[in-house]
N, C-alpha and C positions, 0 to 999 in steps of 0.2 A: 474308191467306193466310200460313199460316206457314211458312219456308222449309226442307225436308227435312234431316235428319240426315245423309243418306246423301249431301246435295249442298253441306255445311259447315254448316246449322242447329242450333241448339241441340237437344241429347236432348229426349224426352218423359221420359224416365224419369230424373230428376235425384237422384231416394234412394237408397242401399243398400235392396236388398232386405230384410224382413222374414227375421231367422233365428232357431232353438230347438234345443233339443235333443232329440233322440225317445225319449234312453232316461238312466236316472237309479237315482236310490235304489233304486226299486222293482222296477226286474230285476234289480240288486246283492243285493236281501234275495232276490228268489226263488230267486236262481241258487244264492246262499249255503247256502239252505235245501234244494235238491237237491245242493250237495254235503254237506251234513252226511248224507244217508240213507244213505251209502257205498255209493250203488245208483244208476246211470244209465239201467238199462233199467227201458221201459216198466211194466211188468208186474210188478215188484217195489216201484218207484218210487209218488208220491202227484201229481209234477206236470203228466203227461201226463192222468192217469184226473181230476183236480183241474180240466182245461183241457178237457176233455171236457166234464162235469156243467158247468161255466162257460155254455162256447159253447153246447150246446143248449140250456140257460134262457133266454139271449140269446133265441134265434131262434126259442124255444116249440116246439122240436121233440124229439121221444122218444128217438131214441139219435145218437151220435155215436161217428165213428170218427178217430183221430187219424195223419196221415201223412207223411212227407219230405219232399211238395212239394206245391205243386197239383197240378202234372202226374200224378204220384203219387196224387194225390185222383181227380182225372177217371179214370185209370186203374183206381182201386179200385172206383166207382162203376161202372163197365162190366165189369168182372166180375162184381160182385155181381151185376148185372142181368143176366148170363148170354152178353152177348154171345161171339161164336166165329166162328170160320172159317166164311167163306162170307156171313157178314152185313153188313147195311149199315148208317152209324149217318151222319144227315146232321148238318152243324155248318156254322158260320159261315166264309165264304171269309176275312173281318177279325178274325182274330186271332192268339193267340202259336203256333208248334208245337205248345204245351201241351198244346192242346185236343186238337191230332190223333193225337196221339203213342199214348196210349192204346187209340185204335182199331186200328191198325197194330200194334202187337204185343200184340192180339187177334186179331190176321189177318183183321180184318175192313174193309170196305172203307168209305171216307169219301166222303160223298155233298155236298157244296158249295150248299146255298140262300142263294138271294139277299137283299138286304136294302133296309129299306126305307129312301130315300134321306137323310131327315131325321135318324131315331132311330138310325143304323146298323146295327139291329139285325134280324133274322130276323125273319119275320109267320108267320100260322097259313098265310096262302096261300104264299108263297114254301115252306115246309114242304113242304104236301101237293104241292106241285110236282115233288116230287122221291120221296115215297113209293111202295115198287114191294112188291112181294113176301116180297124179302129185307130191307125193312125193319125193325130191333131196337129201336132208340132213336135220340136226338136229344140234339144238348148244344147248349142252347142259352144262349151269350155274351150277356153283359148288357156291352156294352161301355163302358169307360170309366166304368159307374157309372149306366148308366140303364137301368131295366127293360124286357124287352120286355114284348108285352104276352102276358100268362100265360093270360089267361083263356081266349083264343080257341087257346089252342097247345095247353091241358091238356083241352078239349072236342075236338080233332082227334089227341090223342095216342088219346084214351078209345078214342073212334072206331073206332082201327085196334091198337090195342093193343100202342100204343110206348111204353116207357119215357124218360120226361123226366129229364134231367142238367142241373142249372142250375148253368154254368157263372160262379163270383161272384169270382172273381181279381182283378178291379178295380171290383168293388162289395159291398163291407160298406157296413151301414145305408143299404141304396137301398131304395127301398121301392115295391110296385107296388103301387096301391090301398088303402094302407094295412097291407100284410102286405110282407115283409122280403124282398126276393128271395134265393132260397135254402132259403125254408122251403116252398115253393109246388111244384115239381118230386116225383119219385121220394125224385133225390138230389141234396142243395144240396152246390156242392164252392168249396172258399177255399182262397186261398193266401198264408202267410208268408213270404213273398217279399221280401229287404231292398226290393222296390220299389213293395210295395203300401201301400196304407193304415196298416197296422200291419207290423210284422216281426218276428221270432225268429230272422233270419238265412235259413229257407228255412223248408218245413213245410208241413202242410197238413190238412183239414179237411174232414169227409164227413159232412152229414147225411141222416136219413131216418125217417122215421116208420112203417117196415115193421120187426117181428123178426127176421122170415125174413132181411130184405137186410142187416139191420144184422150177426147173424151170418155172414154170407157176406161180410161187405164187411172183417170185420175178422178174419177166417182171412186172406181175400184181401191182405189188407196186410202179413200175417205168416208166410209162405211156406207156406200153407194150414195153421197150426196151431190145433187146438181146443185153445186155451186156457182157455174157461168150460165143458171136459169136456162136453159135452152130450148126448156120441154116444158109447156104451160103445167105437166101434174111433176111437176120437177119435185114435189114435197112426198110423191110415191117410191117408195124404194122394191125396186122391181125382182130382186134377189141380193141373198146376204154376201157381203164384201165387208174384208177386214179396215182398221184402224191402224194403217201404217204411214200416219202424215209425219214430216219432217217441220219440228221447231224450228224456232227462228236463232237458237241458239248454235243446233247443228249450222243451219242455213251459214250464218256469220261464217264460224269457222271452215264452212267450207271456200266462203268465196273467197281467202285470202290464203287455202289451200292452193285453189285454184293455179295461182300465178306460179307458185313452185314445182309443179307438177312437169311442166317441158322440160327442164332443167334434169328435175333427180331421175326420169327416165331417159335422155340423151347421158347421163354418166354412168346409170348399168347398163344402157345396150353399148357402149364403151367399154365396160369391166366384163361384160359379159361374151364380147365379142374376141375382147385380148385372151380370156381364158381360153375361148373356145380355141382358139389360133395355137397358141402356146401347148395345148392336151392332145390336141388331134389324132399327132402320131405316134402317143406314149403305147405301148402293145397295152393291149384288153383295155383301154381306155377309150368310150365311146361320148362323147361332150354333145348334147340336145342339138338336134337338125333345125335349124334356122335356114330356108329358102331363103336364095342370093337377093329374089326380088322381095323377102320379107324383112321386116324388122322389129325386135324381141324386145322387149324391156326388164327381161328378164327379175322376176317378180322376186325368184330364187334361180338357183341353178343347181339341175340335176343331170349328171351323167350316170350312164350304165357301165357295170367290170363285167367284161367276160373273162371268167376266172380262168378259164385254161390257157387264153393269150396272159394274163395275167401274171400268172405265177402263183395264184395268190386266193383265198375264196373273197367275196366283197366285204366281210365281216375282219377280217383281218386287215383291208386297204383300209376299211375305216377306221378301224382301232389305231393303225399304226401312225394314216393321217392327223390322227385328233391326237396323238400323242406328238407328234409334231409343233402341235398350237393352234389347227383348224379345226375349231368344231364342225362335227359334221353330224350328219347321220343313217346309218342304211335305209334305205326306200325314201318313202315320203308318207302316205295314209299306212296304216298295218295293213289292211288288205282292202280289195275292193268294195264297193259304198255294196256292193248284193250279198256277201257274206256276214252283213249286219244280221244279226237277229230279229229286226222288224219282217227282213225280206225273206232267211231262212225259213221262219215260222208263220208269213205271211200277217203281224199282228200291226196294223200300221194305224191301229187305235186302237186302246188297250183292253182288252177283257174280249174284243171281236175279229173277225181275220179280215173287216173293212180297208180297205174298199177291196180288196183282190177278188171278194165272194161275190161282188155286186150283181146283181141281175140283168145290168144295164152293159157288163163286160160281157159275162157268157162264156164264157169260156178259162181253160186253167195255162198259168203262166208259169213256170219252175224256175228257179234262182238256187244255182248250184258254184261249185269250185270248177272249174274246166269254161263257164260260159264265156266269159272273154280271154284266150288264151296270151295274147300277146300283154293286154294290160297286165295281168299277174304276173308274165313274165316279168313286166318294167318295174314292179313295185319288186320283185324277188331279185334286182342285179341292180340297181339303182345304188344312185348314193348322190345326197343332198347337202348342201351347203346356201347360206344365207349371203344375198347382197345387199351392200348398201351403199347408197351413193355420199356417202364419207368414207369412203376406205380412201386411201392414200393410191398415189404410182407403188408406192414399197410395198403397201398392203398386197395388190395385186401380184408383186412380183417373189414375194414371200410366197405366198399361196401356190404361184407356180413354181417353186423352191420346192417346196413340200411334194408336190406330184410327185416332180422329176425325182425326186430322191425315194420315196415309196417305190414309185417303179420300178427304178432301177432294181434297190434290192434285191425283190423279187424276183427280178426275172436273171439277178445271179443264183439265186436259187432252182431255178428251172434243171 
């Protein structure tokens, strides 16, 4: 039995971390190459429309719209798709504001399904759980990099004739089935995020394999301007849409993100996949369900403790872990996105209970503790750690050092 870190024992984790760098030559020659155009906007510029034509080949999808943020994306994407006051659009209770943001200044109302325990992610049932009337769409979060599962969500969208938002913020090159999450939905939406997979400092990414939506999604991005002339009162702006266009400076650094992007998600769904193998069969230790026919890119990695296989409460695996050398942390968000005080208090612009009061909703919506019971479960047993695709073989095998040696402990304490 080996004697804990955290009670004078030697580290598990005895290396320096595996470190790189993420950006180099290659956004130096892009960025170089947007300033030589003496043009930073979109739309006169070659590296925004360049990073366009890029990404949808990637993803084999027909058009692409390029945006400020993800948020910005998800955002475009629900306009295009028409959503408005008075409408419902459900999304995952586990995740960033991002997701929700867009629907609320749509003034439409965000509907919270549950998720499934293992995958974190949203099912076709937890969906229709929540489908009413005023249902528009659905964004559904592929968290952390694992897909849900599409098939049964895009036959229950059909069904009832909701618009699918696949929500891919922390998963590029996930793959559901063999197709790329992202390309599967309405509209696939990414985000350049210094903190995602790839970066351009912020930005964002909207695909779709519709004409209609691809024009509407990219007025929508650009304070409703018909820019590809299409409609002789093209200079009429028909309804207010924001100013979320993507510079040419983002654009640059993304196109030369671009190329690195296979690579650093084929070595976490690697690291992500050894851990998972390695943790499996530690007692109370539950490692994120990845379907045999899916594949993760594991954005982060979270597993669940269940403290009484355990030995142990999660708060303690985590202390003793990170006394070990693995930072980590218990849960992932503090609680779910509905126990914010916007949704508590229903105030989702300030001074008024807009949009929940709307006229055009009609009816009352209650956002309480108990609404989604499994997610609060996941965020209350969880425990989260960071990947990166420079950790080392040692990195990885450190890490699993650390497990087995926590658990053990413990469960000599049992």
């Amino acid at each position: 039995m080996e004697k804990l870190a955290l009670h004078g024992g030697e580290k598990a984790k005895k290396s320096e971390w595996g470190t790189g760098k993420r950006f180099g030559e290659p956004e130096l020659q892009q960025l170089k190459e947007a300033l030589d155009q003496e043009t930073l906007f979109y739309w006169f510029g070659n590296k925004v429309k360049a990073l366009c034509e890029k990404f949808k080949t990637m993803y084999g999808s027909k058009y692409c719209v390029a945006t400020s943020s993800g948020t910005a994306s998800i955002h475009v994407a629900l306009g295009a798709a028409g959503v408005t006051e008075g409408d419902e659009v459900i999304v995952s209770p586990i995740t960033d504001m991002g997701s929700v943001i867009g629907i609320l200044y749509q003034n439409a109302i965000p509907v919270f399904a549950d998720l499934d325990p293992h995958t974190y992610n949203m099912t076709a049932e937890t969906i229709e759980a929540c489908i009413s009337e005023k249902t528009k769409a659905v964004v559904v979060v592929h968290l952390a990099g694992n897909p849900a599962e599409m098939d049964e969500i895009m036959a229950l969208a059909k069904k009832h004739n909701i618009t699918v938002v696949e929500d891919c913020a922390q998963s590029y090159e996930c793959f559901y089935k063999g197709r790329k999450a992202g390309s599967i939905g309405d509209f696939g939406c990414f985000s350049l995020n210094d903190f995602k997979h790839i970066s351009a400092g912020d930005g964002g990414m909207v695909l779709t394999n519709d004409e209609e939506s691809f024009y509407t999604a990219a007025g929508f991005a650009d304070k409703n301007y018909d820019r590809y002339q299409r409609d002789v009162h093209a200079s009429e702006i028909p309804f207010i849409a924001p100013n979320y266009r993507m510079n040419e400076l983002t654009g640059a650094v993304g196109l030369a993100q671009l190329d690195r992007v296979e690579g650093i998600c084929a070595r976490r769904n690697e690291i992500g996949m050894r851990l998972t193998e390695a943790l499996k069969d530690l007692p109370g230790v539950y490692p994120p369900e990845v379907k045999d026919y899916n594949k993760s890119s594991y954005w982060f990695y979270m597993l669940r403790i269940d403290e009484k296989e355990a030995g142990c409460t999660r708060e303690e695996f985590s202390e003793a872990l990170a006394a070990e050398g693995i930072p980590n942390q218990p849960g992932y968000i503090p609680f779910c996105v509905y126990m914010n005080k916007l949704f508590l208090e229903k105030t989702g612009y300030m001074g008024t209970h807009a949009p929940f009061d709307s006229k055009y909703y009609g009816k009352e919506i209650e956002y309480k503790a108990g609404l989604c019971p499994n997610a609060e479960e996941i965020l209350n047993t969880a425990i989260r750690f960071g990947i990166s695709e420079f950790f080392t073989d040692t990195d990885v095998e450190e890490i699993i050092h650390a497990f087995r040696k926590v658990s053990a402990y413990f469960q000599s304490k049992k």
